[in-house]
C-alpha positions as CSV (number, residue, x, y, z in Angstrom):
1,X,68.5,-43.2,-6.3
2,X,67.7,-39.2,-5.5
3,X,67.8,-38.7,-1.5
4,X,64.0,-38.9,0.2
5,X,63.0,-36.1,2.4
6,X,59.9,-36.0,4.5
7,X,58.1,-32.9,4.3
8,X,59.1,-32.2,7.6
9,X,62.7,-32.7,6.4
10,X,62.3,-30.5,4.1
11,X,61.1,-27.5,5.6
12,X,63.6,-27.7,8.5
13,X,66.4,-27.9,5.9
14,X,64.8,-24.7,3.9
15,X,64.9,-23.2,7.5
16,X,68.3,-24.0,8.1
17,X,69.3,-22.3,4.6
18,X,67.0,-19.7,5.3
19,X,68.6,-19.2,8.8
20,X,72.2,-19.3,7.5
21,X,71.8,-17.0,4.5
22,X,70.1,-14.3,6.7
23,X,71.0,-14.6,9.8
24,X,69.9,-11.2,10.6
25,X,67.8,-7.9,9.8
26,X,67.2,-6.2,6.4
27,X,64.5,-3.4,5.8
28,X,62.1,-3.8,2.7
29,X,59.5,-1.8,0.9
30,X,56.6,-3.0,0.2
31,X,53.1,-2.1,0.1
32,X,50.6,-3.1,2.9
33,X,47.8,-5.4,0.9
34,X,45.6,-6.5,3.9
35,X,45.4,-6.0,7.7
36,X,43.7,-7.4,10.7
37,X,44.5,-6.7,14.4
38,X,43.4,-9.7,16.5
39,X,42.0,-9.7,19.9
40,X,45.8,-10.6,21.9
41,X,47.1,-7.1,20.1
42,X,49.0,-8.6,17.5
43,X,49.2,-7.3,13.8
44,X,48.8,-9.7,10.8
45,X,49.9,-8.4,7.4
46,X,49.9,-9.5,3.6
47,X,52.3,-7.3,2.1
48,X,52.9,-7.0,-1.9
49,X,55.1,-5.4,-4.2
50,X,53.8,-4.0,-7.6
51,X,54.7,-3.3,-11.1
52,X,51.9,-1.1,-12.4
53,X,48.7,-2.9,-11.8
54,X,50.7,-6.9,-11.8
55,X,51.5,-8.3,-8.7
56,X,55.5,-10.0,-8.6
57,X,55.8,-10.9,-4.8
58,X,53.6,-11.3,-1.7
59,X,54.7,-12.1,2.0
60,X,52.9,-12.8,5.1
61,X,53.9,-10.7,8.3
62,X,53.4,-10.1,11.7
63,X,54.1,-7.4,14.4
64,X,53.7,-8.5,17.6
65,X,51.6,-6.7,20.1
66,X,54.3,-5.2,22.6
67,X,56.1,-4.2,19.3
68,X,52.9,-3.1,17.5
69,X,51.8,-1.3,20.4
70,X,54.5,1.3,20.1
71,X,54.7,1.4,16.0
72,X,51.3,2.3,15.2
73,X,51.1,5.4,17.1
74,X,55.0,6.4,16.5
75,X,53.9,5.8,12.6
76,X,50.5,7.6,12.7
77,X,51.7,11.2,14.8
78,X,54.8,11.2,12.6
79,X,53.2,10.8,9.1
80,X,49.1,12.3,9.9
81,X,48.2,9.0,8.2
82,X,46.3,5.9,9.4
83,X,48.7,2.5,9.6
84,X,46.3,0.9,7.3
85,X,45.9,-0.8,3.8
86,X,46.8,0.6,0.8
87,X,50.1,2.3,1.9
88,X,53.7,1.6,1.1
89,X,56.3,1.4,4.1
90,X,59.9,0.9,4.6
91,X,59.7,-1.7,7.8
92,X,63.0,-3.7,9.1
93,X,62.1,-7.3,9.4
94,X,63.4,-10.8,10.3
95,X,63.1,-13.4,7.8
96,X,61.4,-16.9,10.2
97,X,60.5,-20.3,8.3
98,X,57.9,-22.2,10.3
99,X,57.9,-26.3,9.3
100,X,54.5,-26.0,9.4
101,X,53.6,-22.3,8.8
102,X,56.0,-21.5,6.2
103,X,57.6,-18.1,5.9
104,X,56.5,-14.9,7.6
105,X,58.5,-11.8,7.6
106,X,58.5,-10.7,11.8
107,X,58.5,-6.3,11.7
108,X,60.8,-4.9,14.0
109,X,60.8,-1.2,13.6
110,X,59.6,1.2,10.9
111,X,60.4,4.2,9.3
112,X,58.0,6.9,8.5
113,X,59.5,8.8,6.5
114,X,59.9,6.7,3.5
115,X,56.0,6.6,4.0
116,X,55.9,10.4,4.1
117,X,57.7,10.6,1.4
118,X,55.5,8.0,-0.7
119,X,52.7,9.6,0.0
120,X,53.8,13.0,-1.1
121,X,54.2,11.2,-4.3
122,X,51.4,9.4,-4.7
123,X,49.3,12.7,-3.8
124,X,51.7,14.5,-6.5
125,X,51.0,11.8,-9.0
126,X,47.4,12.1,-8.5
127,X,47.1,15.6,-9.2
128,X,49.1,15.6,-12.1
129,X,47.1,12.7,-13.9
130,X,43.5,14.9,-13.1
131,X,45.5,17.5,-14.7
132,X,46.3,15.7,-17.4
133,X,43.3,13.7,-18.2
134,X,41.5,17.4,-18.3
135,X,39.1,16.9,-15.3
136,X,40.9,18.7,-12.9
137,X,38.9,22.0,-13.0
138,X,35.8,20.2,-13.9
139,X,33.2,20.5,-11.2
140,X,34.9,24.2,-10.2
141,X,33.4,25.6,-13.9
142,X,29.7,24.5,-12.6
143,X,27.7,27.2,-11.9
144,X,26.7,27.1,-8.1
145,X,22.6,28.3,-7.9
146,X,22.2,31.7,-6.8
147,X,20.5,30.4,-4.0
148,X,21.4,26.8,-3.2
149,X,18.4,25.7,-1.0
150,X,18.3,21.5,-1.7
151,X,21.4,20.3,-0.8
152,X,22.8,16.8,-0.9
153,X,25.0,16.2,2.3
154,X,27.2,13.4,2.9
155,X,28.5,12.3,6.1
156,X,27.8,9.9,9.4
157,X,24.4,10.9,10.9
158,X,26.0,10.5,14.5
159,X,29.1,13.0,13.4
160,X,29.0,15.9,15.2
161,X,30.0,17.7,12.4
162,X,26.7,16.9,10.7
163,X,24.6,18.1,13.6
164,X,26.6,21.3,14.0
165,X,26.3,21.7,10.1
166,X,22.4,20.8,10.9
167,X,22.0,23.3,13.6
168,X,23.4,26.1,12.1
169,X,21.1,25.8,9.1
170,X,17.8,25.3,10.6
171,X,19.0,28.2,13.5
172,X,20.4,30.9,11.2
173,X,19.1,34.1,11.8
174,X,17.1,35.5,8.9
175,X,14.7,32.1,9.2
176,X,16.0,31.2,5.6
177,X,14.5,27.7,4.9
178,X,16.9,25.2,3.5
179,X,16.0,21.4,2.8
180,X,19.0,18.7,3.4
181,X,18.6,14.8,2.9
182,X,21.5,13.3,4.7
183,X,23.4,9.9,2.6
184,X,24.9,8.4,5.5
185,X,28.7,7.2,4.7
186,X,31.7,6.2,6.4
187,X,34.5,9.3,6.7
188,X,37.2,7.6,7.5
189,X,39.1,4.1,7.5
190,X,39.3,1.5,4.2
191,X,35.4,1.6,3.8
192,X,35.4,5.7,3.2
193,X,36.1,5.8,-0.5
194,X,33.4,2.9,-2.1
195,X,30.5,4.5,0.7
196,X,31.2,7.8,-0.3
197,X,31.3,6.9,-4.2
198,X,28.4,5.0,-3.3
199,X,26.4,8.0,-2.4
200,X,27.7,10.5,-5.0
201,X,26.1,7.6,-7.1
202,X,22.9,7.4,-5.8
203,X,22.4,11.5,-5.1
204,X,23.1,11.4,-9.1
205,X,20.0,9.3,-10.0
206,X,18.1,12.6,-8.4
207,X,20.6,14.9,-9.6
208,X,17.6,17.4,-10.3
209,X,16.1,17.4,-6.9
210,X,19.0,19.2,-5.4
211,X,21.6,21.9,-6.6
212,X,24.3,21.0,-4.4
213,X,26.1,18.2,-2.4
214,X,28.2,18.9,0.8
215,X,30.7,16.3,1.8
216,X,31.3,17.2,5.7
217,X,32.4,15.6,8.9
218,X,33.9,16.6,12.5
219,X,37.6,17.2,13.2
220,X,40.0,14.3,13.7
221,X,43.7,13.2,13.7
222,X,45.0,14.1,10.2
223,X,45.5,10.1,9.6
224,X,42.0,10.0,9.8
225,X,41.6,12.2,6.6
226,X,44.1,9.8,3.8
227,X,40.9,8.6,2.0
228,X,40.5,12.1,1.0
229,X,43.5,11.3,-1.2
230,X,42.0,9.0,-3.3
231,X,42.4,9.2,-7.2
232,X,38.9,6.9,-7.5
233,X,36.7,9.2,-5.0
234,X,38.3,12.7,-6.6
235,X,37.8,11.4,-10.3
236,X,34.0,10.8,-9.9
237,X,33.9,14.6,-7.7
238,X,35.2,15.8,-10.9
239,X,33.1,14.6,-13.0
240,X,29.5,15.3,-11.0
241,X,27.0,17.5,-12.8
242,X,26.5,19.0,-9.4
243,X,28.8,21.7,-7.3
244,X,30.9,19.9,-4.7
245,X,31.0,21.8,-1.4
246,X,34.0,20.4,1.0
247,X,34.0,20.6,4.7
248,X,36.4,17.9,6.4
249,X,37.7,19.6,9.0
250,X,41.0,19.6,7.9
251,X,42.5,23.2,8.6
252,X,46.4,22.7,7.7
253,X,46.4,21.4,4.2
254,X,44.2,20.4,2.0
255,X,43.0,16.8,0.6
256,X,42.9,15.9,-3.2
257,X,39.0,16.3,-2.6
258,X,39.5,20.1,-1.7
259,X,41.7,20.8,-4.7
260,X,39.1,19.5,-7.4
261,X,36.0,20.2,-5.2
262,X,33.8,23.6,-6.4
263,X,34.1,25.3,-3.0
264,X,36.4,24.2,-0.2
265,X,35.5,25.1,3.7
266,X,37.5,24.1,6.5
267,X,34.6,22.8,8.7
268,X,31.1,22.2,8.7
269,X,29.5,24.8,10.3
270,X,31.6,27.0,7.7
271,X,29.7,25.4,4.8
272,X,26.8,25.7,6.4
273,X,27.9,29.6,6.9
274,X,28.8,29.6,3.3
275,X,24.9,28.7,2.0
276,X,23.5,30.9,4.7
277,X,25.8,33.8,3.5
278,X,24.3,33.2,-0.1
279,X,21.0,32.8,0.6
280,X,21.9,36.3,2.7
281,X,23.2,37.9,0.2
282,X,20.7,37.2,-2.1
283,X,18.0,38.7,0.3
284,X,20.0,41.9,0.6
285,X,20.6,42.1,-3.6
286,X,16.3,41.4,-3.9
287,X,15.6,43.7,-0.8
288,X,17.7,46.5,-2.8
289,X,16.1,45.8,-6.2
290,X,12.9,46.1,-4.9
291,X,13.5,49.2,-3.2
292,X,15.0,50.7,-6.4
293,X,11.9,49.2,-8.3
294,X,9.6,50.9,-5.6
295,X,11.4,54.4,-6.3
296,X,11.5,54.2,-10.0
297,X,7.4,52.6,-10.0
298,X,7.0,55.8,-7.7
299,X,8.7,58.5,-10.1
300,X,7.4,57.1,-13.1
301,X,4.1,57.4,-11.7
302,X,4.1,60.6,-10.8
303,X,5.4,61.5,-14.3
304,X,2.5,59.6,-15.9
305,X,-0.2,60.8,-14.1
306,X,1.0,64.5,-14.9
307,X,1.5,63.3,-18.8
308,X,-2.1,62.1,-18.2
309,X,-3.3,65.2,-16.8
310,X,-1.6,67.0,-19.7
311,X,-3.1,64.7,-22.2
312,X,-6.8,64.9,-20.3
313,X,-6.8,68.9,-20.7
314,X,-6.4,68.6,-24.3
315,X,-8.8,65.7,-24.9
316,X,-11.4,67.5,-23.4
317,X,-10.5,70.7,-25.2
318,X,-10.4,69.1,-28.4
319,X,-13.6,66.8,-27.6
320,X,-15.3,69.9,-26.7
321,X,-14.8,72.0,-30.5
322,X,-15.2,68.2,-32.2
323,X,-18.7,68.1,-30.2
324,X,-19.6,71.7,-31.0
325,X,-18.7,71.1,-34.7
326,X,-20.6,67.7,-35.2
327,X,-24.0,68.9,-33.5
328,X,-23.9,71.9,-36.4
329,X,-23.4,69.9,-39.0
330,X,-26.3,67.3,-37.2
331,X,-28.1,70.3,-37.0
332,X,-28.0,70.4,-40.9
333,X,-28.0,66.8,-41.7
334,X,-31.4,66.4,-39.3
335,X,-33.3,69.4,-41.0
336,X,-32.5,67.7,-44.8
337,X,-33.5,64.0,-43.2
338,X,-36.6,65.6,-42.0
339,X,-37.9,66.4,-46.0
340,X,-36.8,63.9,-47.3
341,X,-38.2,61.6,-45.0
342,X,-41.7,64.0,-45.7
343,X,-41.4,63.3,-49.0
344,X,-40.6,59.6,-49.3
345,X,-43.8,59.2,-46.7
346,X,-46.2,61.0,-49.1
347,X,-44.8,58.5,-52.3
348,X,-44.9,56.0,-50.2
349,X,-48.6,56.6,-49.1
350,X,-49.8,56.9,-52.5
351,X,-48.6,53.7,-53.9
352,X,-49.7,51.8,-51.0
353,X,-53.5,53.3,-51.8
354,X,-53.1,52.3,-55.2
355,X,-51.9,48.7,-53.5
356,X,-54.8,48.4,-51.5
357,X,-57.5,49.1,-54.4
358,X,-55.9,46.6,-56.6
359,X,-55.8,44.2,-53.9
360,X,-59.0,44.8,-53.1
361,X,-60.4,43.7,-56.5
362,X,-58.3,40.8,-56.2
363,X,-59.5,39.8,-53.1
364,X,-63.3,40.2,-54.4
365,X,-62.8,37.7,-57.4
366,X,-60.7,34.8,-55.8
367,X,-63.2,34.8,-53.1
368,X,-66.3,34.5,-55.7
369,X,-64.1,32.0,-57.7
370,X,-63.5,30.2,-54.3
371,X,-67.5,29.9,-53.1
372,X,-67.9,28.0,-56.7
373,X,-65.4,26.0,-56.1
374,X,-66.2,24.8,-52.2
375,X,-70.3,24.5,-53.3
376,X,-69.5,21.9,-56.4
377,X,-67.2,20.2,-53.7
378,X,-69.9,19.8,-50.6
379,X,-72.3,18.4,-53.1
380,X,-69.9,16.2,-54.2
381,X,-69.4,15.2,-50.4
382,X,-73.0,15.0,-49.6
383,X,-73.3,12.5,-51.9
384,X,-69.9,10.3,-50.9
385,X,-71.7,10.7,-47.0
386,X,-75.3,9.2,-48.4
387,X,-73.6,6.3,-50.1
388,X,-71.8,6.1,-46.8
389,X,-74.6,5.7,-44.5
390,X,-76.7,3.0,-46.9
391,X,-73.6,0.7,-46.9
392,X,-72.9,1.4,-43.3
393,X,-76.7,1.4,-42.7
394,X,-76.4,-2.7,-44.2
395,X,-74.4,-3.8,-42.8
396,X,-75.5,-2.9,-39.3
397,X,-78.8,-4.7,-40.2
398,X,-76.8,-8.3,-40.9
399,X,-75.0,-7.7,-37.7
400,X,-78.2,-7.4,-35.8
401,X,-79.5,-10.6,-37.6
402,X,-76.0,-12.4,-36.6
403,X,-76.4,-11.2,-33.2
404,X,-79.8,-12.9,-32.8
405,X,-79.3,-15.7,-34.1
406,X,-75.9,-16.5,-31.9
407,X,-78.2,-15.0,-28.8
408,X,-80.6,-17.2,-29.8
409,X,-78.3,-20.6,-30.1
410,X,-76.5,-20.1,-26.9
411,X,-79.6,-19.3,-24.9
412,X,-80.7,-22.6,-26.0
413,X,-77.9,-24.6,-25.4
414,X,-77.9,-23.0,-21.8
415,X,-81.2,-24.0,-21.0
416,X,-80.4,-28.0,-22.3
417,X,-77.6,-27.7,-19.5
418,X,-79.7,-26.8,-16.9
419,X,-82.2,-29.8,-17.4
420,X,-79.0,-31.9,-17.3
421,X,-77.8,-30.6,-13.7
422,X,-81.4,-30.3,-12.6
423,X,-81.8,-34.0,-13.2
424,X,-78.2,-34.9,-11.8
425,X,-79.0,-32.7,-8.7
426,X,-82.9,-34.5,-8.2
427,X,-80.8,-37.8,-8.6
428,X,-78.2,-37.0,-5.6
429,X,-81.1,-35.4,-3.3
430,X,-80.6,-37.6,0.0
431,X,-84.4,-38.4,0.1
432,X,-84.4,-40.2,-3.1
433,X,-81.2,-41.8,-2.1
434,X,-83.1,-43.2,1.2
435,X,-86.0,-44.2,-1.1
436,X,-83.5,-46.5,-2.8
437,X,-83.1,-48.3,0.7
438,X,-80.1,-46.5,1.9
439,X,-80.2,-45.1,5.4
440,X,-77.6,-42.0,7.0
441,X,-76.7,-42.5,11.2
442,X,-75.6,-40.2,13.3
443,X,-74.6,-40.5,17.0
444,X,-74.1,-37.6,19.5
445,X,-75.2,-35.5,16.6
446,X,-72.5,-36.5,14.0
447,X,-73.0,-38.2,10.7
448,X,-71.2,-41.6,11.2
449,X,-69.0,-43.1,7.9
450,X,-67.2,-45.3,9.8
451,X,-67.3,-48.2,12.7
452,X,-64.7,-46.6,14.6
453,X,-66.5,-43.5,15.7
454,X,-68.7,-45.9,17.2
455,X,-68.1,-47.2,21.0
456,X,-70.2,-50.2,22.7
457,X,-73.1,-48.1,24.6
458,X,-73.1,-45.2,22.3
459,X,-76.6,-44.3,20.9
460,X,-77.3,-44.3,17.2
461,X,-79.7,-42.5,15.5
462,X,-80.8,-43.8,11.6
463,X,-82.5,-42.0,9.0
464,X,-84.8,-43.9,6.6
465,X,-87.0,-42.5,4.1
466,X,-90.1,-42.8,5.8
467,X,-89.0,-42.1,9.5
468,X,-86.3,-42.6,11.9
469,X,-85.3,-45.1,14.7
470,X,-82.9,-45.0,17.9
471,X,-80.4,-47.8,19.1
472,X,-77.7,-49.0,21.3
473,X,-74.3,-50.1,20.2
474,X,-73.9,-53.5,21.9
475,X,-71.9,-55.5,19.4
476,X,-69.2,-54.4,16.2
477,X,-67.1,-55.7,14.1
478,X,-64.2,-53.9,12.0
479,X,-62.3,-56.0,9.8
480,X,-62.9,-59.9,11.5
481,X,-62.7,-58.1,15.3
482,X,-65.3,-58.4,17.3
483,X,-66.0,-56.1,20.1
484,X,-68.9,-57.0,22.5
485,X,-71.1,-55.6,25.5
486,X,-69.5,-57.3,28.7
């Protein structure tokens, strides 16, 4: 049966092999995937090493913090570059197997000059494949506006690069007005590239509000400025539809993004110099055209109004022999109107008498034809109106009849009513009523209708038909209760 190990076993014995076959220091290459500093100073590491875009090996590593203490800044002055993902390094490490931790490569010392190197090479490679992919020269063939007023800036709002940049534009000089929306971003560190692509993508989707952008920020360490380097962030600089205009504040060489970029400036208050300059410039060029449009509106005046002067003297020459000749030939066209207007009036004058007679007889024997006509037709209409007034004459006397008769009927029947109510009235008269043995009382002069107005002692006073009599209430009764005079 195959020996049993325990896991513990196991890893001790890989450790012991581990320990045996390198029992000592080697120096690797590799490429530094992720990093995080904790709060006790030490350094963690995943380092990789690629084939193109795959992956073949991954380790862990750790520098300690008294090591890592002097590394990082021996690393960063001797290369200008942060000590930070995305880098390759030459490192000398020792190989450690933990039982429970497994294997962790433990950095001793580095050398910067393989990373130097690297990075000369990637920066090399970089440039070649823009070159080569035709994009390189891309955003320099935009035309910048002649005067670039809107711009597009990105940087950190709390950079003092920004606010110098700031200053000097709303301070220049001339007063020239210039309008800036800031898209905050990070400059520097691993988050730089995505935040700045991240705002070249967003000042895109209003790519016709502004005619320029202006990536700018304060000056720094030159490891502060590798994620200028970046094939990702200088591909999409190439490709915007908008001029590029570079201020990092890096004054020895210049990034990836200054090569490809439209303009490159070496600080921010030179970029804002550059757009004052231009807007300058442009004053000067309009200030000049004017005054050479002044002189030459001037001069070309002066040479009209004597053209017009020219041209008035021989209009009113002219105008003057025109006049003189159409007033003759008026003249002669006036005395030829005048007789033959004298003659047309005396034709005219004779047919119209010769109108007015005929009309005349015409008049005379419609109007005799027309007092023929209008006396057959009133005799005519005087007898229509007599035939008229008989029938109308009719039948108002049978309406008078009608209206007698009907007067007549209801009179009648009005007078039958007023026998009935007389009678009803005589019938209801309270003296006949007291005739038929009824009686009416009334005490402290008020009719009584019922027992209870009554009180023992009151007085009672009762009407009969033939008189009256007084008495006292000593005794009544209201419904079986008797109520007497104690």
């Amino acid at each position: 049966m195959d020996q049993k190990f325990t896991l513990f076993q196991l890893n001790q014995r890989i450790k012991e092999i581990l320990d045996e076959a390198m029992p000592g220091v080697v120096w690797v290459i590799a490429e530094i995937s992720d990093l995080n500093e904790n709060r006790s100073g030490h350094c963690y590491l995943e380092l990789v090493d690629r084939e193109g875009d795959n992956t073949i090996a991954r380790a862990r590593a750790v520098i300690w913090s008294y090591t890592y203490r002097m590394l990082k800044p021996y690393f960063e002055t001797t290369t200008g570059r942060a000590f930070s993902q995305g880098i390759k390094i030459l490192v000398q490490v020792s190989v450690e197997y933990h039982p429970v931790y497994g294997m962790s490569l433990i950095i001793k010392d580095i050398e910067p000059a393989y990373t130097v190197g690297d990075v000369a090479i990637q920066r090399k490679e970089i440039i070649e494949r823009l070159k080569a992919e035709n994009v390189f020269y891309m955003n320099k063939e935009l035309a910048l506006p002649l005067v670039p007023q809107n711009i597009a800036v990105i940087s950190s709002r709390t950079a003092a690069g920004y606010q110098d940049f700031i200053d000097q534009l709303e301070n220049n000089s001339r007063g020239f007005k210039f309008y800036t929306h800031l898209f905050e971003s990070y400059m520097q560190g691993p988050e730089a590239v995505p935040s700045i692509i991240k705002s070249l993508e967003k000042i895109y989707k209003y790519e016709t509000r502004f005619d320029t952008v202006a990536i700018i920020r304060g000056g720094g360490a030159t490891a502060d400025l590798a994620c200028f380097d970046n094939y990702d962030l200088a591909l999409h600089i190439t490709q915007f539809p908008l001029p590029v205009i570079t201020g990092i504040g890096h004054e020895k060489d210049d990034t990836i993004i200054d090569l490809v970029a439209h303009t490159r400036l070496k600080t921010p208050t030179a970029v804002a110099e550059f757009f004052i300059s231009g807007a300058e410039r442009f004053y000067d060029i309009m200030t000049d055209l004017k005054e050479k449009l002044v002189k030459a509106t001037n001069a070309a005046e002066e040479s009209e109004q004597l053209k017009l002067k020219s041209y008035a003297e021989q209009i009113e020459r002219l105008t003057g022999d025109f006049i003189r000749s159409k007033i003759k030939y008026l003249s002669k066209w006036g005395i030829n109107l005048q007789y033959s207007v004298n003659k047309f009036s005396n034709k005219q004058e004779k047919r119209l008498n010769s109108i007015r007679h005929e009309l005349k007889s015409i008049i005379s024997t419609r109007t005799h034809e027309a007092e023929k006509t209008i006396s057959k037709k009133g005799s005519n209409l005087q007898s229509l109106i007599n035939v008229i007034q008989s029938n109308k004459y009719h039948y108002l006397n049978y309406l008078t009849g009608q209206i007698k008769y009907n007067s007549k009927k209801y009179i009648t029947k009005q007078n039958e009513r007023i026998n009935l109510n007389e009678k009803a009235i005589r019938l209801l008269d309270p003296e006949n009523i007291l005739k038929r043995g009824y009686s009416i009382s009334y005490s402290n002069g008020k009719l009584i209708k019922s027992v209870r107005q009554l009180q023992i002692d009151d007085e009672l006073e009762t009407l009969f038909s033939d008189g009256k009599s007084n008495s006292i209430i000593i005794k009544k009764e209201y419904n079986g209760n008797t109520e007497n005079h104690l």
